[in-house]
Every structure is written in C-alpha cells, then in structure tokens.
C-alpha positions as CSV (number, residue, x, y, z in Angstrom):
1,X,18.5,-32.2,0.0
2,X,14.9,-32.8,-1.0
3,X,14.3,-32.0,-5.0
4,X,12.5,-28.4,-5.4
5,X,9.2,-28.1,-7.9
6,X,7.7,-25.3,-8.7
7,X,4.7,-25.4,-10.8
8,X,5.0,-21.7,-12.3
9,X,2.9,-19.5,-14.9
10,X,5.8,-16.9,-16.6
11,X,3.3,-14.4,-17.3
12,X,2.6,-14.4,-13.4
13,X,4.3,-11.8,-11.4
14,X,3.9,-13.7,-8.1
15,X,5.2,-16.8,-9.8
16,X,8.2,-14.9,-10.9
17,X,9.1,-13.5,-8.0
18,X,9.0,-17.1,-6.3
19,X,11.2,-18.4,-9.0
20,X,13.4,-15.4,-8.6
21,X,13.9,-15.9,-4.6
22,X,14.3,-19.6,-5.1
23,X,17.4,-19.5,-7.1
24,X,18.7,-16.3,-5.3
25,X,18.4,-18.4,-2.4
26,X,20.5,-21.3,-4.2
27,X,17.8,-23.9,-5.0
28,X,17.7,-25.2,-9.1
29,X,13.9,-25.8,-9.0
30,X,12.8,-28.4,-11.5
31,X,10.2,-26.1,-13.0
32,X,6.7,-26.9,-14.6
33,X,5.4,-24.3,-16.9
34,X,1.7,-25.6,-15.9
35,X,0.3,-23.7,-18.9
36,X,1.9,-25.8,-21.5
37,X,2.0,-28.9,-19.6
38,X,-1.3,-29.0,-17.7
39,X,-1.9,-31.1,-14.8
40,X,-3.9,-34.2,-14.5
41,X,-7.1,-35.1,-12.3
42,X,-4.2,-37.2,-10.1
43,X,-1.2,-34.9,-10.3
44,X,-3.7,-32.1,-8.7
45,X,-5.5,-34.7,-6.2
46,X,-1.8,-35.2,-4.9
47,X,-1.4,-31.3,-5.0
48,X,-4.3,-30.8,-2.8
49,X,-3.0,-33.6,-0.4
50,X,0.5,-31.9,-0.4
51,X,-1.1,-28.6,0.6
52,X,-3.3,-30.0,2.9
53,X,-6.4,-27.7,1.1
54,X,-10.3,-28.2,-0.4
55,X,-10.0,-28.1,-4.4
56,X,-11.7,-24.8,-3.9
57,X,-9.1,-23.1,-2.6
58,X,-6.6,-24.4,-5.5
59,X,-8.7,-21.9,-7.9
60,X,-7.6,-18.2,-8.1
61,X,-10.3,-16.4,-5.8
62,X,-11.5,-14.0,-8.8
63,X,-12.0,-16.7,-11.0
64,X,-14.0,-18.9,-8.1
65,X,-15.7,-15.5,-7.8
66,X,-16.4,-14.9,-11.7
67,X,-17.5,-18.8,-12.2
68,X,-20.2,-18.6,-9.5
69,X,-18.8,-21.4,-7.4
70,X,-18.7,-22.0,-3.6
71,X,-16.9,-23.6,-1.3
72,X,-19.4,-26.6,-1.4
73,X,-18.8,-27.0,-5.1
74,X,-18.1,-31.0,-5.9
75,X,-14.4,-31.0,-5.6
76,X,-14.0,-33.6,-8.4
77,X,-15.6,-30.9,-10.8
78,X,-13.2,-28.3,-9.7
79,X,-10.2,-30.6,-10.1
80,X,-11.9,-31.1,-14.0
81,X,-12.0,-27.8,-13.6
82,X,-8.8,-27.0,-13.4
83,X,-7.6,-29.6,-16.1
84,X,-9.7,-28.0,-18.7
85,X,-8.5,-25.1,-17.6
86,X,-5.1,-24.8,-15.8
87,X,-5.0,-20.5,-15.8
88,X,-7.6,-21.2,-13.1
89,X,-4.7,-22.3,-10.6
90,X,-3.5,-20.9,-7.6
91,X,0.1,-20.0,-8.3
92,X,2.9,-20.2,-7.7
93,X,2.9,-24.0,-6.0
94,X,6.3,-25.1,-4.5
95,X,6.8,-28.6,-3.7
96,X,9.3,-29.8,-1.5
97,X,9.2,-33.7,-1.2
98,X,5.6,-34.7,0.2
99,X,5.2,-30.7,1.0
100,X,3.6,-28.0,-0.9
101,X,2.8,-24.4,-0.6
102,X,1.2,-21.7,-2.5
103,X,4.3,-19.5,-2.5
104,X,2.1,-16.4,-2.2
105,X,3.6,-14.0,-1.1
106,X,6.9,-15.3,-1.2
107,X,7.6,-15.2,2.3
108,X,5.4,-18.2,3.0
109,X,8.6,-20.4,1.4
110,X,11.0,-19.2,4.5
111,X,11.3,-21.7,6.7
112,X,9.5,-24.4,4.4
113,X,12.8,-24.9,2.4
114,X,15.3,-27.0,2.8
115,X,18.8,-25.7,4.0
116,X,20.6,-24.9,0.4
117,X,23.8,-26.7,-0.4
C-alpha cells in the first residue's frame, strides 16, 4: 500500500474531518502539522505538480481575495507566499504516492485512496 500524507492545520475543521475519515477508513497517515513545520519553495512546487494546479489555486480563496491577487499573479511569488506564510494554504492536502488532493470536502478522497489493509 502506498504511504498516506496529510499535510493538516488542527485548528481547521475541514482538515479534521479529513484526518478523522482517514483513520476511520483504516489509513495511519504520516501527518504534517504545516503550521509548525512550514513547507519549502520545493516541497510546494512538488505539491502543485502532485495536484496538477496553478500556485494560485494552493491559496485559500478569501485570502487570494483579501491580498488583492489574481490568477495571473507570478507563481514563484505566491509559492514565497505561502512559505512566509503557510495559514495561507489550501487545506487539507492528501498525498498518496505521486498523487495529491485538496481533501475538501472530504468526499473528493473516495476513490483516490488506496484499498486499506
């Protein structure tokens, strides 16, 4: 079975829930508290890859709404962005070998998982 991350905020009700449904579905998620270890420019590059998105759509829409930026925003700033300031991420993130999803809502995991052991 391919490992399980899920890059998680504990304070987030959506990221909660996804870490919730994960282990009631069997999965031991290596989990990444994102707040107090943040990300770097390359561990978010190979997010983006994984989720097959734009850097802009990594960044919660009210705070891409509240910062002023736009979809045409250079996309190495947003990724700097996001390092400075990793609350500004899209969350939860599930990664399942060279797969990712934003795992909101939850229901977006079914079918993306692996089958349990």
């Amino acid at each position: 079975m391919s490992s399980i991350t899920i890059y998680h905020n504990p304070k987030c009700s959506k990221s909660c829930e996804a870490l919730a449904y994960l282990e009631a579905e069997g999965y031991q998620p290596r989990v990444i508290n994102y707040l107090e270890t943040p990300l770097t420019v390359e561990e978010i590059r190979r997010l983006v890859k994984q989720l097959g998105i734009a850097p802009s759509s990594l960044i919660r829409a009210p705070d891409f709404t509240r910062l002023g930026l736009t979809p045409t925003s250079d996309p190495e700033e947003l990724i700097r962005l996001i390092v400075e300031h990793p609350i500004l991420l899209q969350r939860p993130i599930v990664v399942v070998g060279d797969r990712a999803r934003i795992a909101r809502p939850v229901e977006v995991l079914q079918g993306f998982l692996p089958a349990p052991k």
